[in-house]
C-alpha positions as protocol buffer text, in pm:
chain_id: "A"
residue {
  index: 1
  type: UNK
  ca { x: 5839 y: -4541 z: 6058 }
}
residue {
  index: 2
  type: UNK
  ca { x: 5820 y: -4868 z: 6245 }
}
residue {
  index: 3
  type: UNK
  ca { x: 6199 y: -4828 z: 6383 }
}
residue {
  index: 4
  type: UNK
  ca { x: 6086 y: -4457 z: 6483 }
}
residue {
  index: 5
  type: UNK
  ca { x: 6252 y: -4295 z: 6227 }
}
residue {
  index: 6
  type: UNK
  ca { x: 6074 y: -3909 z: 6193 }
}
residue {
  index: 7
  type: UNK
  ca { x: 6188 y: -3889 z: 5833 }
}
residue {
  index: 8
  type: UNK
  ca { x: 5922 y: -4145 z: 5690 }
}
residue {
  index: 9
  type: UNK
  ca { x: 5684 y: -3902 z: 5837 }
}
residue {
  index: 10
  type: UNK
  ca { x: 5853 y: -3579 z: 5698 }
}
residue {
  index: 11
  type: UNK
  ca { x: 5832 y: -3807 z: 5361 }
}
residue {
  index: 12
  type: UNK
  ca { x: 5448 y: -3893 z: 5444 }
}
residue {
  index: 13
  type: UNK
  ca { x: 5320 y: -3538 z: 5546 }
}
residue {
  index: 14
  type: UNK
  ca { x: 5508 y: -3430 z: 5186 }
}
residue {
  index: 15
  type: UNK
  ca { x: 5320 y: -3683 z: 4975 }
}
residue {
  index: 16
  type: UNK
  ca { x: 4967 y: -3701 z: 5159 }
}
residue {
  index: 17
  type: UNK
  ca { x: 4961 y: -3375 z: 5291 }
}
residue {
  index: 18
  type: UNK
  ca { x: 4683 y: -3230 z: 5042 }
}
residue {
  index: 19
  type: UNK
  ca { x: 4510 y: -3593 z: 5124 }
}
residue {
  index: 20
  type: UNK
  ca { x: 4508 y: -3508 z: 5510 }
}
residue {
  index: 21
  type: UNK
  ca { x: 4403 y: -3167 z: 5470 }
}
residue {
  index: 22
  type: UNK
  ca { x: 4054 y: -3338 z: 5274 }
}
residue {
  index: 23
  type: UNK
  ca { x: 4000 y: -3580 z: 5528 }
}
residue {
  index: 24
  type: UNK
  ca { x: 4016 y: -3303 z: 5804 }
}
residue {
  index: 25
  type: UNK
  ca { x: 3810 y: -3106 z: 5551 }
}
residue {
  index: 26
  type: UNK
  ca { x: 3531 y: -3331 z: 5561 }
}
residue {
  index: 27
  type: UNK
  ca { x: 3524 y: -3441 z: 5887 }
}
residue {
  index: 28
  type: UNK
  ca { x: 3573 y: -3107 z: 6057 }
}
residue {
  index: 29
  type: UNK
  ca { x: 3376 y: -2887 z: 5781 }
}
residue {
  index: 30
  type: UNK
  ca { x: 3566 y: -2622 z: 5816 }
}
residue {
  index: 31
  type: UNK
  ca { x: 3897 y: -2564 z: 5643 }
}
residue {
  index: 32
  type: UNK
  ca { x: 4106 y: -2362 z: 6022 }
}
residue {
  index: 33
  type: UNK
  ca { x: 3938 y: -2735 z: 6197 }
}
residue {
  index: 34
  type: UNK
  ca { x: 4114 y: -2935 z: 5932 }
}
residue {
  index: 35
  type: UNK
  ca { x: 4428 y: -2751 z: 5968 }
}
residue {
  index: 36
  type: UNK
  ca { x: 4435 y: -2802 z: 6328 }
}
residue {
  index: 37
  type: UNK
  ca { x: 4311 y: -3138 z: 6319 }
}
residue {
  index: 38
  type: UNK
  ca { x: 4601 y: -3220 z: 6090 }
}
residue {
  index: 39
  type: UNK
  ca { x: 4840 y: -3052 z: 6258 }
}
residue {
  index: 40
  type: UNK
  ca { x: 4731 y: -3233 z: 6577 }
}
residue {
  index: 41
  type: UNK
  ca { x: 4758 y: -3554 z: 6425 }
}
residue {
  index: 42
  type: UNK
  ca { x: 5119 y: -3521 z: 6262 }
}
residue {
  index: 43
  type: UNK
  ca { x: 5209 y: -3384 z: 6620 }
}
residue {
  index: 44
  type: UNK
  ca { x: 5058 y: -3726 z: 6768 }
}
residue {
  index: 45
  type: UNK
  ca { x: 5188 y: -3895 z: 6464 }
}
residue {
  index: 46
  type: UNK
  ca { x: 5537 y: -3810 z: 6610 }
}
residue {
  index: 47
  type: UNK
  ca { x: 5493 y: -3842 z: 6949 }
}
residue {
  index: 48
  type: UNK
  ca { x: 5409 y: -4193 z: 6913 }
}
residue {
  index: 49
  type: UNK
  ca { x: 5669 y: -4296 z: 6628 }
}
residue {
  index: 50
  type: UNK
  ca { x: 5695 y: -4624 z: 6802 }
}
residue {
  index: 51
  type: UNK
  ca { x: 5364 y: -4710 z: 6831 }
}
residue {
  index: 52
  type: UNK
  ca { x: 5297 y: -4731 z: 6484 }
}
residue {
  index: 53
  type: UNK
  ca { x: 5258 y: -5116 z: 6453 }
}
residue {
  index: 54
  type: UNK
  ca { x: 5283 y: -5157 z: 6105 }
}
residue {
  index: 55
  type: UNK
  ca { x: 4945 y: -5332 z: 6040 }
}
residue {
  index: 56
  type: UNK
  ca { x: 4798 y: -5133 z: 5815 }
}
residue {
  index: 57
  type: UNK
  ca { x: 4931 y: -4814 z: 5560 }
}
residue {
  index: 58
  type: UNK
  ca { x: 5094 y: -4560 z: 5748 }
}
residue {
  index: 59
  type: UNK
  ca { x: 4917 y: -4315 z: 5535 }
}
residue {
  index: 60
  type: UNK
  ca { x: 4602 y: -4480 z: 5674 }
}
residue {
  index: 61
  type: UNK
  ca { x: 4765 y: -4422 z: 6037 }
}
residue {
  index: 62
  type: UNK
  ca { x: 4757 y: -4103 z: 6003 }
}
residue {
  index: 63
  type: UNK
  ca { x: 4448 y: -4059 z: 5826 }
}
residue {
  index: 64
  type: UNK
  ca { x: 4242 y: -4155 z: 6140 }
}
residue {
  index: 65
  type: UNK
  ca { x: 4469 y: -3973 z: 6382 }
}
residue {
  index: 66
  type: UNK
  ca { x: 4310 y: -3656 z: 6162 }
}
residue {
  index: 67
  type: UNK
  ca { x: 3956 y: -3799 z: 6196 }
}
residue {
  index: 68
  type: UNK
  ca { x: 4021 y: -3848 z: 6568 }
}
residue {
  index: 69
  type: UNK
  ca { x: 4108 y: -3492 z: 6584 }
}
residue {
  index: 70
  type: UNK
  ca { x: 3783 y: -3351 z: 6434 }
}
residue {
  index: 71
  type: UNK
  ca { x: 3581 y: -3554 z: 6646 }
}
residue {
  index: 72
  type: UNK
  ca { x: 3757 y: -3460 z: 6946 }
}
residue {
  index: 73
  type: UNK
  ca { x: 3748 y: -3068 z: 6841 }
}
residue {
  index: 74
  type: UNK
  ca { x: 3351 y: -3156 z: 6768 }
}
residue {
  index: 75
  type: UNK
  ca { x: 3287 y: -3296 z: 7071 }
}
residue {
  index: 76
  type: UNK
  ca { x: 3470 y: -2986 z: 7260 }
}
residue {
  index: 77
  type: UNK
  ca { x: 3217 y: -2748 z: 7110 }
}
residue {
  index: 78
  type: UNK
  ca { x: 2919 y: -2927 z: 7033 }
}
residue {
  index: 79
  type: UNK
  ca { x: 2670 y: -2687 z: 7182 }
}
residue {
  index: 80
  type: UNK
  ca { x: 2870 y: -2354 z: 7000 }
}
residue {
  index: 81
  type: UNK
  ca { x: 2569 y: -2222 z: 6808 }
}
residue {
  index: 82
  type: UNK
  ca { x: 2794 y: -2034 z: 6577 }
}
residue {
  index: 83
  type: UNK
  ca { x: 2903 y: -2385 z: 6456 }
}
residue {
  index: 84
  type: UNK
  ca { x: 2604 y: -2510 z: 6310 }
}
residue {
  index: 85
  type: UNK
  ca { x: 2569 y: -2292 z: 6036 }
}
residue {
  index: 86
  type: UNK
  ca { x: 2531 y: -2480 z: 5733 }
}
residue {
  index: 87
  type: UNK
  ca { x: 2631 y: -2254 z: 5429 }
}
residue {
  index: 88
  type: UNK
  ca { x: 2809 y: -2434 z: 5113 }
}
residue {
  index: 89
  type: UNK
  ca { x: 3027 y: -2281 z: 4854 }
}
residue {
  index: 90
  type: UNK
  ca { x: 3049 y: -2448 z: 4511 }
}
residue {
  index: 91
  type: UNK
  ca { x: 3290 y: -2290 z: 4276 }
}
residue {
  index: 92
  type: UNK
  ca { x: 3316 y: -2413 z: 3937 }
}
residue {
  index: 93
  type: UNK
  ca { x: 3466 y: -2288 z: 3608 }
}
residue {
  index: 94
  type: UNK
  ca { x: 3259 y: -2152 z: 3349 }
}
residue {
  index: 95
  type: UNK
  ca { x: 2952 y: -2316 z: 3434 }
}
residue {
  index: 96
  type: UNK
  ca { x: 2619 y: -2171 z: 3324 }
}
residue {
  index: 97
  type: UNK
  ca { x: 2399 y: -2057 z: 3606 }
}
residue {
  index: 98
  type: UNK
  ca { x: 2140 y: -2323 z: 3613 }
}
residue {
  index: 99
  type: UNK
  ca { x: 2433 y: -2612 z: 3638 }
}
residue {
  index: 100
  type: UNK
  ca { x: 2576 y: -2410 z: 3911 }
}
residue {
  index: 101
  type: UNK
  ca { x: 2220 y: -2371 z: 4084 }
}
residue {
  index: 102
  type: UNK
  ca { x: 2137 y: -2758 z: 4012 }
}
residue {
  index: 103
  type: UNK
  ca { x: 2495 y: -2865 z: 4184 }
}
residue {
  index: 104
  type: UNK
  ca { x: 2435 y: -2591 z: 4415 }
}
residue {
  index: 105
  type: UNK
  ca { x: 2122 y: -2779 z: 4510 }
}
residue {
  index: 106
  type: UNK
  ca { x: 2228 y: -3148 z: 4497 }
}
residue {
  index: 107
  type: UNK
  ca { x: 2561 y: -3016 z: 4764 }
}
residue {
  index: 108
  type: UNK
  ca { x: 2300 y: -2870 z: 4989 }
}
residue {
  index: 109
  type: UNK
  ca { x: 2092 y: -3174 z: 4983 }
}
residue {
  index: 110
  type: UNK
  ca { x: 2363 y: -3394 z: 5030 }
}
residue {
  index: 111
  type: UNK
  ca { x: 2512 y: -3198 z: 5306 }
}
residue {
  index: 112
  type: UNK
  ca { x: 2189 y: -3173 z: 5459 }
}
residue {
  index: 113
  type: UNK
  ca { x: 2121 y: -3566 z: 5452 }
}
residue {
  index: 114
  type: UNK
  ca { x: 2474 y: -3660 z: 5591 }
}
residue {
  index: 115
  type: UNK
  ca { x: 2407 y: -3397 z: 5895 }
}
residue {
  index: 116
  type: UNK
  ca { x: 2069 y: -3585 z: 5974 }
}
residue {
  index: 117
  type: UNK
  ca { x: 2257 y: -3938 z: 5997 }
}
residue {
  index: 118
  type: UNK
  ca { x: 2345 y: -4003 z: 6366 }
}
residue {
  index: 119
  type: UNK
  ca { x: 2680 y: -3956 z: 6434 }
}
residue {
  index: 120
  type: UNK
  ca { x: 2799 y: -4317 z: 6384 }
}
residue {
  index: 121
  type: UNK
  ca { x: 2646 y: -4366 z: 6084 }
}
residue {
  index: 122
  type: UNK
  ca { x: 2789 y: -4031 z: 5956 }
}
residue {
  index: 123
  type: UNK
  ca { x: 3119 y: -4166 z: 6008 }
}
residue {
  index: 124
  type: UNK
  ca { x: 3019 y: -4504 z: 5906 }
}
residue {
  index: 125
  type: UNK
  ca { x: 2918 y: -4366 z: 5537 }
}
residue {
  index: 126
  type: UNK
  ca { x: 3210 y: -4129 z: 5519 }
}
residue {
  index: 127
  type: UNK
  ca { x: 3429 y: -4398 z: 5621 }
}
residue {
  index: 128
  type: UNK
  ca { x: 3343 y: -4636 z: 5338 }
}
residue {
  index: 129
  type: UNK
  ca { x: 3252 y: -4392 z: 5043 }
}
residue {
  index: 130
  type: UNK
  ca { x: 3465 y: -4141 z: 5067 }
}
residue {
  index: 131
  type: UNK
  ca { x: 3768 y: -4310 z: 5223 }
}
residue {
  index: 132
  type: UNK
  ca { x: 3756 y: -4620 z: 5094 }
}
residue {
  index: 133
  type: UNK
  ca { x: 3794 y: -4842 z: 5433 }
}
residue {
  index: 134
  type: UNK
  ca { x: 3658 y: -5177 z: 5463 }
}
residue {
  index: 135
  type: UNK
  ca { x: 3418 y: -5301 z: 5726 }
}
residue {
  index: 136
  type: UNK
  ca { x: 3658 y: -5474 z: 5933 }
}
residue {
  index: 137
  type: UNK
  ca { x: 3877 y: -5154 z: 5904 }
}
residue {
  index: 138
  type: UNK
  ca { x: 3644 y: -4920 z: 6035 }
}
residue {
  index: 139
  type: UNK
  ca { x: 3482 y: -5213 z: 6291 }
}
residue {
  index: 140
  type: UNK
  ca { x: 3801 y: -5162 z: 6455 }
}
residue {
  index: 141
  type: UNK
  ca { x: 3808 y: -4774 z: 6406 }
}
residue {
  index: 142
  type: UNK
  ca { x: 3451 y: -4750 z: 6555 }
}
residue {
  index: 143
  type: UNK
  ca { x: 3483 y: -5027 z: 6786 }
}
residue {
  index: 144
  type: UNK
  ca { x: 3178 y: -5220 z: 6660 }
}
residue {
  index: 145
  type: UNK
  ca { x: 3125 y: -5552 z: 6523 }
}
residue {
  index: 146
  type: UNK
  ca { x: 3209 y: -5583 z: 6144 }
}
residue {
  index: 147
  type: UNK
  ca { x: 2781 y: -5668 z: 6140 }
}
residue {
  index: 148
  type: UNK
  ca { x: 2706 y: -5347 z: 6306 }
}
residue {
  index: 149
  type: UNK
  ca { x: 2945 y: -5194 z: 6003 }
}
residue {
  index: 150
  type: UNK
  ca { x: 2672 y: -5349 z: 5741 }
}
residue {
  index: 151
  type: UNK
  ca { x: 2395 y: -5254 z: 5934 }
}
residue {
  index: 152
  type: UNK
  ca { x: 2476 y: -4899 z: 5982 }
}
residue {
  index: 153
  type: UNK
  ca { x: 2609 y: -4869 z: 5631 }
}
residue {
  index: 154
  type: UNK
  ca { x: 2318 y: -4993 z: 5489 }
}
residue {
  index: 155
  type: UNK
  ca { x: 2051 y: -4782 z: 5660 }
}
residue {
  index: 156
  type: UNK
  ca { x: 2306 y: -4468 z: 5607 }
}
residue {
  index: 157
  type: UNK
  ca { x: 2302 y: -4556 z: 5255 }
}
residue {
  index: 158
  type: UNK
  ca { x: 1871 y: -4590 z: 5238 }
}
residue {
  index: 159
  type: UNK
  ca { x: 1836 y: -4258 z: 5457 }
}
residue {
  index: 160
  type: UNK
  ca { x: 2048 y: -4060 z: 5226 }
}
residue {
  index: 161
  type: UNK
  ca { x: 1914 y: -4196 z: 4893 }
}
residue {
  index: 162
  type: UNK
  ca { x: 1553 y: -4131 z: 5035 }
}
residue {
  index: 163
  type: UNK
  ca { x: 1681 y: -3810 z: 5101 }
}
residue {
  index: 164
  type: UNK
  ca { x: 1806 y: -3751 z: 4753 }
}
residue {
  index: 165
  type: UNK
  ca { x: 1615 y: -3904 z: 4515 }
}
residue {
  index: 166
  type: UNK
  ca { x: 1294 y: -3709 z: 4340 }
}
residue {
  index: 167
  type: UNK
  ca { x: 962 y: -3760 z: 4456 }
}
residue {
  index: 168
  type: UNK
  ca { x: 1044 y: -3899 z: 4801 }
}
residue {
  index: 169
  type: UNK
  ca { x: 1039 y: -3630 z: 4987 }
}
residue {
  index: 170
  type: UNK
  ca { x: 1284 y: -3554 z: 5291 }
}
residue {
  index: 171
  type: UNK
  ca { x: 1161 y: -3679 z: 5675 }
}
């Protein structure tokens, strides 16, 4: 990819595609977002070929050109009412209802906690837990010091625990 060659990313988008599609997923919450979040990215992806410096994964590239996306399409609409609807679907196979109500429950509360962080912290949490990027990575995703990383990541971590655990209540 380095020598702008558009088949490593053909290869790429084969392999990680499902991948992409859940990060746009969970950044964008919504699954026509994600699609046009990853879309916009591969586009980018191969518009700038020979930008790619090779530092990092190329998987991990693209990954934030898809995060970059959703907050871009988020920040275009951020005052759409119609957007800040909250619902959550759980599906599950053969669960009996009170399992289903009790994850239906724990996805709200969840859900509910991560959309009270501040934005940075949001992406600070999401960044480390469910991507798996170190603080220096997403210091230099964020463009904050690797200190502000810990900081954030900590209290992100407190607020949503508080949030979740029994008997302490929400804010």
């Amino acid at each position: 990819m380095r020598a702008g060659d558009i088949a490593g990313l053909d290869q790429l988008t084969r392999c990680q595609g499902e991948r992409l599609l859940a990060v746009g997923r969970r950044y964008c919450r919504n699954e026509e977002d994600a699609r046009d979040a990853v879309q916009d990215a591969l586009l980018s992806a191969g518009t700038h070929l020979g930008e790619f410096r090779g530092e990092g994964s190329a998987e991990g590239w693209v990954v934030r050109m898809v995060a970059r996306a959703c907050g871009r399409m988020r920040r275009g609409r951020r005052n759409d009412p119609s957007l800040h609807v909250g619902d959550l679907e759980v599906e599950a196979q053969q669960e009996d209802p009170e399992s289903l109500a009790g994850r239906a429950q724990v996805a709200a509360a969840l859900g509910a906690a991560l959309l009270d962080l501040p934005p940075t912290d949001r992406a600070v949490l999401l960044l480390a837990e469910a991507e798996g990027w170190t603080g220096p990575e997403i210091a230099a995703e964020l463009g904050v010091t690797p200190g502000a990383v810990r900081s954030r990541l900590s209290r992100a971590r407190r607020e949503v625990r508080n949030r979740l655990e029994p008997g302490r209540g929400s804010k």
